[in-house]
matplotlib code that plots the C-alpha trace (Angstrom):
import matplotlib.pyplot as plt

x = [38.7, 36.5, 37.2, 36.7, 33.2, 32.1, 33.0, 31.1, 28.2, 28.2, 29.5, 28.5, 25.4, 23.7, 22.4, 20.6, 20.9, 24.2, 25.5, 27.0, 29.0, 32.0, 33.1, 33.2, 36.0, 37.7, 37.3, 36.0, 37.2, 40.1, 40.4, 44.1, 44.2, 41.9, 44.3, 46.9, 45.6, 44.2, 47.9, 49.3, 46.1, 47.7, 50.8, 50.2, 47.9, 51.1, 53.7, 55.0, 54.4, 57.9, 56.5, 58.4, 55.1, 51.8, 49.6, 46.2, 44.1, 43.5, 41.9, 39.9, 42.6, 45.3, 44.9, 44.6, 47.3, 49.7, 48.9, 49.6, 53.0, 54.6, 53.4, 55.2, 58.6, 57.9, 56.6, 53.6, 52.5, 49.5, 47.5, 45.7, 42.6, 43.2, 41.0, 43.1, 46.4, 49.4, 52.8, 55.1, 56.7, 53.2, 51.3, 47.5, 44.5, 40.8, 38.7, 34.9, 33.2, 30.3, 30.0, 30.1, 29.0, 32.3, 34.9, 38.7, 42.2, 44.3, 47.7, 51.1, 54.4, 55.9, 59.1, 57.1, 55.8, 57.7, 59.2, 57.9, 55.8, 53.0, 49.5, 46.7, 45.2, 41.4, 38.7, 36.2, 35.3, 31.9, 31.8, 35.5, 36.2, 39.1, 40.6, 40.3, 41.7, 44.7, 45.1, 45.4, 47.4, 50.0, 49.9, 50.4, 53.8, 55.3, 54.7, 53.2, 49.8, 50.7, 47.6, 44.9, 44.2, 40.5, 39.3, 35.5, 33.9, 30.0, 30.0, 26.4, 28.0, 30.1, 33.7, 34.6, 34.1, 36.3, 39.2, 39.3, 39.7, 43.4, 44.1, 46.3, 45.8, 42.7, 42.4, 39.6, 38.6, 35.1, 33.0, 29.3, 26.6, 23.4, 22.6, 19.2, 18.7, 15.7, 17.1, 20.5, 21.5, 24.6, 25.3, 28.5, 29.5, 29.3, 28.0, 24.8, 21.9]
y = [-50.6, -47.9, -45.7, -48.0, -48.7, -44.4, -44.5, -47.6, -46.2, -42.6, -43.6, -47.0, -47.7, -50.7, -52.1, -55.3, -57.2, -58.9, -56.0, -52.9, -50.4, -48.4, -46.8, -43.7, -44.0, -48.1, -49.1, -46.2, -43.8, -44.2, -42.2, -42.3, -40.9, -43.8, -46.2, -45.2, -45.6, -49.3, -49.7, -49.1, -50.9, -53.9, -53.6, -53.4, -56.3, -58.5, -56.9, -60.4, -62.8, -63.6, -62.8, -61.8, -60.5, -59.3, -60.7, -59.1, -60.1, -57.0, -54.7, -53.5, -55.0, -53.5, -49.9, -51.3, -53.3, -50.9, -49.2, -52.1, -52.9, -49.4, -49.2, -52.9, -51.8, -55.5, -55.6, -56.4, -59.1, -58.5, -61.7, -61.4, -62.4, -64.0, -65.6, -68.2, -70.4, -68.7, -69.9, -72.0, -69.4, -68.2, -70.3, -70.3, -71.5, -71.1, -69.0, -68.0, -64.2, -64.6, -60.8, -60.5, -64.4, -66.0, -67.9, -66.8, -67.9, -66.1, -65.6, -65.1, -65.3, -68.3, -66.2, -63.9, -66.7, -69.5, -70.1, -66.8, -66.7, -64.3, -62.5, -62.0, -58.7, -58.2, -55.5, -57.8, -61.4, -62.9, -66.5, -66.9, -67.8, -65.6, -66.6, -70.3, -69.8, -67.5, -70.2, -73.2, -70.7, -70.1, -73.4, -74.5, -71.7, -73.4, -71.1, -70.9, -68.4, -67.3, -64.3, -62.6, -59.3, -58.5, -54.9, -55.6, -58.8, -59.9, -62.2, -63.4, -65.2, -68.7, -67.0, -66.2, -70.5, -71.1, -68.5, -70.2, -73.9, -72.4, -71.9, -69.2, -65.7, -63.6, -60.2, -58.3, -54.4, -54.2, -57.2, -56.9, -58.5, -57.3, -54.5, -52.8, -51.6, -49.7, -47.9, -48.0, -49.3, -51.3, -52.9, -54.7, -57.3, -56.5, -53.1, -52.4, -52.3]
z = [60.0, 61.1, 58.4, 55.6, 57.4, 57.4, 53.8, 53.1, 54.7, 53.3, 49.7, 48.8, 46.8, 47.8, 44.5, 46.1, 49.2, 48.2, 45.6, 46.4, 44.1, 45.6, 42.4, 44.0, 45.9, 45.4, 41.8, 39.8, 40.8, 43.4, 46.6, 47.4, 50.8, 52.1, 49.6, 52.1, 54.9, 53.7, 52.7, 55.8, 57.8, 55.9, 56.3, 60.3, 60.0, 58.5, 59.7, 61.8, 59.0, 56.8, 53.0, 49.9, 48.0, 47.7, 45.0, 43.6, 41.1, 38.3, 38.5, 41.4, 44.1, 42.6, 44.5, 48.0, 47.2, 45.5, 48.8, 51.2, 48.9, 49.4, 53.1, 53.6, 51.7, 49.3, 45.8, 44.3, 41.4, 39.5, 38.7, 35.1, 33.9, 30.4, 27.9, 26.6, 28.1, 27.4, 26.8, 29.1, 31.1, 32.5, 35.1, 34.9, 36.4, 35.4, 37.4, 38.0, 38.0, 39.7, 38.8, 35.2, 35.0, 32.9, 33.2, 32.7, 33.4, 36.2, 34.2, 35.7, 35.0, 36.8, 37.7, 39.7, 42.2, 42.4, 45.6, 46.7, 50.0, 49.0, 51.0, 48.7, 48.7, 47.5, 47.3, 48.2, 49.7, 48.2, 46.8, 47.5, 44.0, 43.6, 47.0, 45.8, 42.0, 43.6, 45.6, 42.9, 41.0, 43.9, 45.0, 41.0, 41.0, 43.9, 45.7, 49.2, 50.4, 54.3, 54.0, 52.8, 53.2, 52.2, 52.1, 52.2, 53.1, 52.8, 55.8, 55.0, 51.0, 51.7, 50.8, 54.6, 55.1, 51.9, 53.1, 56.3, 54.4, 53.8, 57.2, 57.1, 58.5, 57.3, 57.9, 56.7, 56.8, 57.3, 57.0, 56.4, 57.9, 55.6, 53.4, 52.5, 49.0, 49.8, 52.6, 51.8, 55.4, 55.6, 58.4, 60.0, 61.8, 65.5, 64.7, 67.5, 65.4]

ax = plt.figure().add_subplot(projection="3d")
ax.plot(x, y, z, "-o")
ax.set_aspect("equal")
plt.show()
């Protein structure tokens, strides 16, 4: 998505050669007119597949996903992290965050998934570790995964092999092939150098 990439390269803060900070317009603060057009981006992107839902994880995929819910017309469940099991009517699996280095549960309510098929929508696509505990977690609702929808990708990490293990479509925004903390240079896959 050609917009997502110009605000990627004139916004985002490269912090090292596999970090990068959007807070100033994703998951700090939120620019809502790009939301929208990520929303609707989505919604195009999966507009042939037969869903009931979108799922996200909290919290930074909730705005590109609020965005892609009202754009498709179908609603939106928001996965928690938890730090403990919860009761029987929830349905959890552990997780990983690479990020802030911890482990957690993804929590949701069972009614919320089961027998729902849903597309995962995410801010970003590293490790895969989200993709792979949504996945348990969907799978563990009875539920079935028919898509994910990942706003930005870092094609050089392992999480673009791991999405693909699910076989089902992928469609991602802008997928990065390096970054450059010194000079702040992103670039994108397919992008002429």
């Amino acid at each position: 998505m050609e917009l997502l990439e110009e605000r990627l390269k004139r916004d985002a803060k490269v912090i090292s050669s596999d970090k990068l900070d959007v807070s100033l317009f994703l998951n700090g603060q939120v620019d809502a007119l790009l939301m929208s057009e990520i929303g609707k981006d989505f919604a195009k992107a999966f507009h042939t597949i037969d869903f009931d839902a979108f799922v996200t994880v909290e919290t930074s995929g909730i705005a590109p996903a609020v965005f892609a819910s009202y754009a498709s017309n179908k609603p939106l469940v928001i996965i928690k992290k938890e730090d403990s099991i919860k009761a029987d009517e929830f349905v959890q699996v552990e997780g990983y965050s690479f990020t802030k280095n911890s482990s957690y549960y993804l929590t949701c309510k069972k009614q919320f998934l089961e027998g729902k098929r849903v597309i995962l929508i995410d801010d970003f696509l590293a490790n895969g570790s989200v993709v792979e505990a949504v996945g348990k977690l969907v799978n563990k609702a009875n539920s079935e995964l028919v898509g994910v929808g990942i706003c930005i990708a870092k094609g050089f990490q392992k999480g673009l092999k791991i999405v693909e293990s699910f076989n089902v479509p992928l469609y991602i925004q802008a997928t990065i092939e390096s970054m450059d903390p010194d000079t702040q240079d992103i670039q994108f896959v397919g992008e002429v150098k």
